[in-house]
C-alpha positions as CSV (number, residue, x, y, z in Angstrom):
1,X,0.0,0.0,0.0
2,X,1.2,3.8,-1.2
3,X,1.2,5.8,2.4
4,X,0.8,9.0,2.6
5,X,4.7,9.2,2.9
6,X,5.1,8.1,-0.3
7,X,2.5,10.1,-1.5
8,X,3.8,13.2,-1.3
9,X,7.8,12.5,-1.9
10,X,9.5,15.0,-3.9
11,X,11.8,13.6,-6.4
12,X,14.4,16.4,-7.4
13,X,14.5,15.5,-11.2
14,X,11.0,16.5,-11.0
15,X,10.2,19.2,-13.4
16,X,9.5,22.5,-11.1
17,X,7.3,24.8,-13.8
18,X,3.8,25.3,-13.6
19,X,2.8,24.1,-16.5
20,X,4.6,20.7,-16.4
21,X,4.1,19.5,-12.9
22,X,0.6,18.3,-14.0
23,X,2.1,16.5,-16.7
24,X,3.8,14.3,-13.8
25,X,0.5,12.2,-12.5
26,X,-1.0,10.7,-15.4
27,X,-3.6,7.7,-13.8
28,X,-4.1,4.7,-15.6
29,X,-8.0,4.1,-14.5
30,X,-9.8,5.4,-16.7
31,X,-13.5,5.4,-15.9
32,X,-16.1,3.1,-17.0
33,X,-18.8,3.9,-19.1
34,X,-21.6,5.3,-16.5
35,X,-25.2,5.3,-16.9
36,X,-26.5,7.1,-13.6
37,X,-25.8,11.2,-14.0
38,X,-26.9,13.3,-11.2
39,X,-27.2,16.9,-10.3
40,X,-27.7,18.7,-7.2
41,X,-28.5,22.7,-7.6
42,X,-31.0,25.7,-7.9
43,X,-31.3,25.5,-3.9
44,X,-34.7,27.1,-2.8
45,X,-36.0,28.8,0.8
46,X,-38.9,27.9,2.1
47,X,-40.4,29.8,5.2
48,X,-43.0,28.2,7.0
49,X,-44.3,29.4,10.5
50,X,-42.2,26.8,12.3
51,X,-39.2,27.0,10.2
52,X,-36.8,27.8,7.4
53,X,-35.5,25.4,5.5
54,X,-33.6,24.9,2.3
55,X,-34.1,22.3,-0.8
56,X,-32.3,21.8,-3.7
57,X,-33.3,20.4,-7.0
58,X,-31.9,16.5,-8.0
59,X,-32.0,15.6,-11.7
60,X,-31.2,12.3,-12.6
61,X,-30.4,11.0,-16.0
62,X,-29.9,7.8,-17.0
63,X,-30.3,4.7,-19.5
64,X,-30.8,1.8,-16.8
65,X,-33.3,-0.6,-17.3
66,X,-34.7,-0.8,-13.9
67,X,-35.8,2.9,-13.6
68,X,-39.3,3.7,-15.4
69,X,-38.0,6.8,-17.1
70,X,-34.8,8.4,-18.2
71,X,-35.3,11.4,-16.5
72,X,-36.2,12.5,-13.2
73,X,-36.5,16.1,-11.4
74,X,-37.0,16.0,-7.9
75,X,-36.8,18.6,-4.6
76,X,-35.1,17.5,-1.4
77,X,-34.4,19.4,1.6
78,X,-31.5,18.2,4.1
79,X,-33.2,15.7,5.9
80,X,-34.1,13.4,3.0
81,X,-30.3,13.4,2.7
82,X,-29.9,12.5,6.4
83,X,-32.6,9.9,5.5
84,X,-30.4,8.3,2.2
85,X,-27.4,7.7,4.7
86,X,-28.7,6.2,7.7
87,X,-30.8,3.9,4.7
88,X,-27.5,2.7,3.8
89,X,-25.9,2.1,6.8
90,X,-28.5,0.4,8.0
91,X,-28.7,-1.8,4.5
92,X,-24.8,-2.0,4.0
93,X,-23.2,-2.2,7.4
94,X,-19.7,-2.8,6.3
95,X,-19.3,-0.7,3.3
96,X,-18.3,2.8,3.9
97,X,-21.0,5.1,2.6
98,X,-19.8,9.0,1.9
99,X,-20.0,11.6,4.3
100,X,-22.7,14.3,4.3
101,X,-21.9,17.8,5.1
102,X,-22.7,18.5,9.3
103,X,-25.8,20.2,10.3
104,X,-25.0,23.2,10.4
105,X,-27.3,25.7,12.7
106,X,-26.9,29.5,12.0
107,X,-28.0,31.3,15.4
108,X,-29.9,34.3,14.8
109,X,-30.7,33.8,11.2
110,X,-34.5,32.5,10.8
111,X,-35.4,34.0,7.3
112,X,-32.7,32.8,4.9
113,X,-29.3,31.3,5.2
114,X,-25.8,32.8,3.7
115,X,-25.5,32.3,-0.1
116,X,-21.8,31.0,0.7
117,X,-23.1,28.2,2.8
118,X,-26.0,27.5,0.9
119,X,-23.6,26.6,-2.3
120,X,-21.1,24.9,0.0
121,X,-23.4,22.5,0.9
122,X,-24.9,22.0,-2.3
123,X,-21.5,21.1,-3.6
124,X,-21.3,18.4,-0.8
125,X,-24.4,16.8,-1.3
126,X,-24.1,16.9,-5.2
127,X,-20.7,14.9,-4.3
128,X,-22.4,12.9,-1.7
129,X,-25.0,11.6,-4.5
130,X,-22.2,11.2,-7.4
131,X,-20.3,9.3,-5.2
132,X,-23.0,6.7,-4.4
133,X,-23.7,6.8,-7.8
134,X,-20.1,5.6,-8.9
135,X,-20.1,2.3,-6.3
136,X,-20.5,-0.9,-7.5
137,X,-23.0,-1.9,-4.8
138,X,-24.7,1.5,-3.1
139,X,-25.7,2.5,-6.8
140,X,-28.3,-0.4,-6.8
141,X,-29.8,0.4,-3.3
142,X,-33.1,0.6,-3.8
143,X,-33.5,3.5,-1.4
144,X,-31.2,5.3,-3.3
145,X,-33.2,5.0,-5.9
146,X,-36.7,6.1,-4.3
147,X,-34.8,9.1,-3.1
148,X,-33.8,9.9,-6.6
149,X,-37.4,9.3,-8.3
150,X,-40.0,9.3,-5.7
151,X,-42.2,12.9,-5.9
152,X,-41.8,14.6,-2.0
153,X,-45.4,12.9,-0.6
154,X,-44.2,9.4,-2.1
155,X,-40.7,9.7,-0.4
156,X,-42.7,11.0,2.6
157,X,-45.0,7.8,2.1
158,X,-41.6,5.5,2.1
159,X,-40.2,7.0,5.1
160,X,-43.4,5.7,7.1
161,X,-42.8,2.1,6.1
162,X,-38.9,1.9,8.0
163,X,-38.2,-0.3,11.3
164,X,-40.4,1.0,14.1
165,X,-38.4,2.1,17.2
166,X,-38.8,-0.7,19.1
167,X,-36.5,-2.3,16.4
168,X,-34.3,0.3,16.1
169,X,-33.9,0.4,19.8
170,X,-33.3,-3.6,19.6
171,X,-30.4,-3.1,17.3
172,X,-28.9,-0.4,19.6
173,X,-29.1,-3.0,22.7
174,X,-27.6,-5.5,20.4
175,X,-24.8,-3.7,19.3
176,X,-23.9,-1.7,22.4
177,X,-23.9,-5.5,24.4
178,X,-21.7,-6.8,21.9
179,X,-18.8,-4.2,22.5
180,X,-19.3,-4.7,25.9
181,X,-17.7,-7.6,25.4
182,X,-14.7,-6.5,25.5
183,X,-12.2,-6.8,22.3
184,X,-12.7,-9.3,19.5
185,X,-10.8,-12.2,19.8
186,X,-10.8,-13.2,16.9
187,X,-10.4,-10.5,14.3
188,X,-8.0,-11.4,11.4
189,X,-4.7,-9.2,11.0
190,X,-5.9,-7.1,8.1
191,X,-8.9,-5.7,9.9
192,X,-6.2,-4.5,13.0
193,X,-3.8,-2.9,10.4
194,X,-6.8,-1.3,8.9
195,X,-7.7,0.0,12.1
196,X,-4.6,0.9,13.1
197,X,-4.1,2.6,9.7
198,X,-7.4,4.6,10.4
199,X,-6.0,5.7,13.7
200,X,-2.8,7.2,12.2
201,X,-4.6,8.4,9.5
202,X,-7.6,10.3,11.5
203,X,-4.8,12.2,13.9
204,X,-3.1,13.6,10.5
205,X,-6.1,14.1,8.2
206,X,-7.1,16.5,11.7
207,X,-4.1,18.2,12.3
208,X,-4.0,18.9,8.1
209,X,-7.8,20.5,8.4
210,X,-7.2,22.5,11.6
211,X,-3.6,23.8,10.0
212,X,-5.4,24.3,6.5
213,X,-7.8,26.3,8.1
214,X,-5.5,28.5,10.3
215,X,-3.3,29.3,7.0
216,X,-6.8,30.9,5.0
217,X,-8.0,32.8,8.4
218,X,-3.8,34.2,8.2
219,X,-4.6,35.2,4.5
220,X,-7.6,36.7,4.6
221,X,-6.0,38.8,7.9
222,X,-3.5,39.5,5.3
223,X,-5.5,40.3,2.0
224,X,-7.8,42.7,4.3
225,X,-4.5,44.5,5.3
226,X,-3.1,44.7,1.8
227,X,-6.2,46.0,0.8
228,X,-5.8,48.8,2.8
229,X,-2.3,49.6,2.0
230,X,-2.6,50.7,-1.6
231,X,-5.0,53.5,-0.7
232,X,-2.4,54.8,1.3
233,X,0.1,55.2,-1.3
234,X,-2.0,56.7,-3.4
235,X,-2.9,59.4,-0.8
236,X,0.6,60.0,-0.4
237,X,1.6,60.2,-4.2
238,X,-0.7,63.6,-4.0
239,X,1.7,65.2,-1.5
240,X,5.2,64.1,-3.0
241,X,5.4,65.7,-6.6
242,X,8.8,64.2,-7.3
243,X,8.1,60.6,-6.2
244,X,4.2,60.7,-7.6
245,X,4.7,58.4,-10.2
246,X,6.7,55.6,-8.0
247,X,4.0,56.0,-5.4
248,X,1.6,55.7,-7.8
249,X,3.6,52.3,-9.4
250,X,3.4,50.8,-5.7
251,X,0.0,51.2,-5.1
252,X,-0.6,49.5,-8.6
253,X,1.6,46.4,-7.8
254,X,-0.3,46.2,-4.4
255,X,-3.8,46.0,-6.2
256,X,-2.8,43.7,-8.2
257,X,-1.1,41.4,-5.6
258,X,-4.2,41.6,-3.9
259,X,-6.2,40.3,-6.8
260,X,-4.0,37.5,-7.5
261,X,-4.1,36.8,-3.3
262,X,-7.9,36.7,-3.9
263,X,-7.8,34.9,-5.9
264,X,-5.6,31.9,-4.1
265,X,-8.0,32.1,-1.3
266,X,-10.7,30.8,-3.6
267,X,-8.5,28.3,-4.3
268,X,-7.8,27.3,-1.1
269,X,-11.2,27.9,-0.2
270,X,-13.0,26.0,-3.0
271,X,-10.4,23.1,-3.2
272,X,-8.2,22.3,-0.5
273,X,-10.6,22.6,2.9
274,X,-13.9,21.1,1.8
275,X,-11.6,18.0,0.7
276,X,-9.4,17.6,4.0
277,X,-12.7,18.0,6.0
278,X,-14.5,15.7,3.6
279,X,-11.7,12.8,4.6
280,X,-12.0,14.0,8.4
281,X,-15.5,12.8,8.5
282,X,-14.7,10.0,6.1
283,X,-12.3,8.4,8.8
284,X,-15.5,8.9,11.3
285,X,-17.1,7.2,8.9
286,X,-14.6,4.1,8.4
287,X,-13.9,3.9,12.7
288,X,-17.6,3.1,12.2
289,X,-17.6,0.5,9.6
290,X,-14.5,-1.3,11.6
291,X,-16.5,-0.7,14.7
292,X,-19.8,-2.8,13.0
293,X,-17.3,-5.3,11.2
294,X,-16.0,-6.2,15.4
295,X,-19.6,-6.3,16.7
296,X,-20.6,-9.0,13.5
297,X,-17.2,-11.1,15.0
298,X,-17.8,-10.7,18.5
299,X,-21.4,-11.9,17.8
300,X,-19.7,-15.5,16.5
301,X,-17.4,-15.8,19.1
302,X,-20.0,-15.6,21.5
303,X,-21.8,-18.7,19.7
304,X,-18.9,-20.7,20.0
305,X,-17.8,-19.6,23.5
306,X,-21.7,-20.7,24.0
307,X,-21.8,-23.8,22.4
308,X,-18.3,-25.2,23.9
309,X,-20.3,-24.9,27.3
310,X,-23.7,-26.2,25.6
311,X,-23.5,-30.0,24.7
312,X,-26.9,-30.2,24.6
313,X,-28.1,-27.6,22.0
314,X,-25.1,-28.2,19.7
315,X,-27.0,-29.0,16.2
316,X,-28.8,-25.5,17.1
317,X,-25.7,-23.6,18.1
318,X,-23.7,-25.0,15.5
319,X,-26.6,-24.1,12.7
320,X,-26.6,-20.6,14.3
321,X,-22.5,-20.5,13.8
322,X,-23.0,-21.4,10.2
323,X,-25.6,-18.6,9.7
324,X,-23.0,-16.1,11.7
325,X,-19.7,-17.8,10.0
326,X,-21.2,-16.5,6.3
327,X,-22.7,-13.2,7.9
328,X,-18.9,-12.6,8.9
329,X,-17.5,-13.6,5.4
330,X,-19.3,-11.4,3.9
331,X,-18.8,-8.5,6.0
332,X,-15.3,-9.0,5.9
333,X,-15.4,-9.3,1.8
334,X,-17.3,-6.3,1.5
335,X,-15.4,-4.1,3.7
336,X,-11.8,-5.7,2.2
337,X,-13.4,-4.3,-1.2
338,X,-14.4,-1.2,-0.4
339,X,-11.8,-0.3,1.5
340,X,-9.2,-1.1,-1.0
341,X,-11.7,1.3,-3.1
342,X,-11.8,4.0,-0.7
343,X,-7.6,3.8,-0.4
344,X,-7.0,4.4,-3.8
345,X,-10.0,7.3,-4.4
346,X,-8.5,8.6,-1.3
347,X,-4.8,9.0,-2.5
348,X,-6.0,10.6,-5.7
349,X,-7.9,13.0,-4.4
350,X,-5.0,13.7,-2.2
351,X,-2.7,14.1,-4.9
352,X,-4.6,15.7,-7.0
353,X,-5.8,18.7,-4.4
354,X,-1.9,19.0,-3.0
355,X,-0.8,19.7,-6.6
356,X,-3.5,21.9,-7.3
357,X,-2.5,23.7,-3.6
358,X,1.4,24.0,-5.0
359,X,0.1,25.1,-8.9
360,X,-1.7,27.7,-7.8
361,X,0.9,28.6,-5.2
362,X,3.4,28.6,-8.1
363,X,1.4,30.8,-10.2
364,X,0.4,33.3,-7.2
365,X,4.0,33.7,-6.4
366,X,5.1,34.2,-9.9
367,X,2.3,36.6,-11.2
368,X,3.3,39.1,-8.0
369,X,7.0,38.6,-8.7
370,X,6.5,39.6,-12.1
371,X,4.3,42.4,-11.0
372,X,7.4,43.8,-8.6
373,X,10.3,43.1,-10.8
374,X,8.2,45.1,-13.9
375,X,8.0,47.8,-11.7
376,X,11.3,47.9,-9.9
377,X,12.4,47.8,-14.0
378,X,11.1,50.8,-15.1
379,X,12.3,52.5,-12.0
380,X,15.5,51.8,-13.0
381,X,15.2,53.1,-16.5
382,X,13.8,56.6,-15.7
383,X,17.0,56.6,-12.9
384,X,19.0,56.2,-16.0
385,X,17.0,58.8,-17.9
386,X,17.5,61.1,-15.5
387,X,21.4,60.5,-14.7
388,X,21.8,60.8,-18.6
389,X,19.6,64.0,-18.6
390,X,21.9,65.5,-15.6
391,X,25.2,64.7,-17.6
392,X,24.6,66.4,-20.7
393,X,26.0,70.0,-20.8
């Protein structure tokens, strides 16, 4: 397995130009032929006397033959989303569904919320949906499905028909008495290197977000400043006849530095923090699905710790065993698959956002290097002007 190490070595006959450093990760996977497109946008407000609440508009297109049509156009609000997920947990205990975007309560706003969060979000839940989408097994849920073609009052309808809460209560009991336990004794090698590889993994994924988010809070300090300091110049420019037009040049250079820091904050903004905090919930997310994978084991060890102390009920125990020893295959199929799955869309997307980070980086730094060194230039030819001008008799 690549680890992050590896990820992100540096070789030094690396080409260091802009333009070229893309050139260097060329991925062999090209992806399938797909048949499931969907969108999430044109987010809407609704204002009721209870609450506010926003949906957002889902179109699906696609050629599969179990759907009725080829196109669909539904409204969901958060919720439904919430819905999807816990669907899938419930349906797929050891597969590692994508995160959702956190609920996210704005105190002291009851009419509308912030345009800014309002398209973050519908960014993460058009990802969330795509990425379901794209699995081999989620893409075939038939919730998913429902939730992607079922008008609001049908989808309300469906919700109805889920486990009652005595069941869902009766799963809780379950699964809290079976880490009670104590550790699994029997857990295979490859599901303790995977946690321990989540463990690692969650402590720097965290330390990456918070740091991420402490360098754009230092640059927007600093591009609020800048902003401020070309004004300045130009104020002084009208006092200072001889050095106007220097002045004048500085303030320039500084306006434009300021765009071009603009604009790497939407970089960083749009690219580098959603996806760092989208892998801090996803290794939530898999301390789960390794959490669930334990609780199937400990469930069979329990059967056979009973039935070595049960002679008497051994053709039932050892029927319930069989029943558990397949129920534990299969979890630990499904979550060996996916998680090789999620490791490899996981390194990609950290390669690819890192070298996005470092082009734009590149390009900020040269575009306000260039900016200086043109001005510093022409300084130096009107000092030459002038010295040339002063010489002549």
């Amino acid at each position: 397995d690549t680890s992050l190490a590896e990820v992100n070595s540096f070789s030094p006959s690396m080409p260091v130009s802009p333009s070229s450093m893309l050139n260097q990760y060329k991925f062999e996977d090209e992806p399938e032929l797909r048949d499931l497109f969907i969108t999430v946008d044109d987010p809407e407000s609704h204002i009721t006397a209870i609450e506010t609440f926003i949906t957002y508009r889902v179109v699906t297109k696609t050629s599969r033959g179990e759907f009725d049509s080829s196109e669909y156009e539904v409204r969901r609000r958060y919720q439904d989303f919430l819905w999807l997920k816990s669907k899938l947990e419930e349906a797929h205990p050891t597969l590692i569904i994508p995160p959702l975007p956190e609920k996210f309560i704005m105190k002291g706003m009851v009419e509308r919320f912030s345009d800014e969060f309002i398209e973050t979000r519908r960014k993460a839940l058009h990802k969330f949906l795509n990425r379901i989408a794209d699995h081999p097994t989620l893409t075939f849920n038939e919730d998913f499905k429902i939730f992607l073609t079922a008008q609001a009052w049908e989808l309300s309808s469906h919700k109805k028909q889920g486990p009652g809460l005595l069941s869902r209560m009766g799963q809780t009991v379950r699964a809290v008495a079976s880490s009670v336990r104590g550790g699994v004794k029997n857990r295979p090698e490859m599901f303790t290197e995977m946690n321990n590889y989540m463990e690692t993994f969650s402590q720097k994924i965290n330390v990456l977000d918070k740091i991420a988010h402490r360098i754009y809070k230092e640059e927007r300090e600093y591009f609020n400043e800048m902003k401020e300091y070309s004004p300045v110049h130009t104020l002084w420019s009208a006092s200072e006849e001889d050095i106007a037009d220097s002045l004048k040049g500085v303030a320039s250079c500084i306006d434009k530095c300021c765009k071009a820091t603009e604009k790497r904050m939407a970089g960083l903004s749009e690219n580098l923090l959603p996806i760092l905090h989208e892998y801090v919930l996803y290794s939530e997310i898999l301390m789960g699905v390794l959490k669930r994978r334990d609780q199937i084991q400990g469930e069979l060890d329990s059967k056979v710790d009973a039935l070595a102390n049960k002679k008497a009920e051994k053709d039932l125990f050892s029927e319930e065993i069989g029943k558990l020893e397949d129920k534990v295959e299969c979890a630990n199929n499904a979550l060996k698959a996916d998680w090789d799955r999620w490791k490899q869309n996981m390194q990609c997307d950290m390669r690819s956002t890192f070298t996005n980070v470092a082009e734009n980086n590149l390009r900020y730094y040269e575009e306000c290097l260039a900016t200086w060194e043109s001005f510093l230039a022409s300084q130096t030819v009107d000092l030459h002007v002038e010295e040339d001008s002063e010489d002549r008799p």
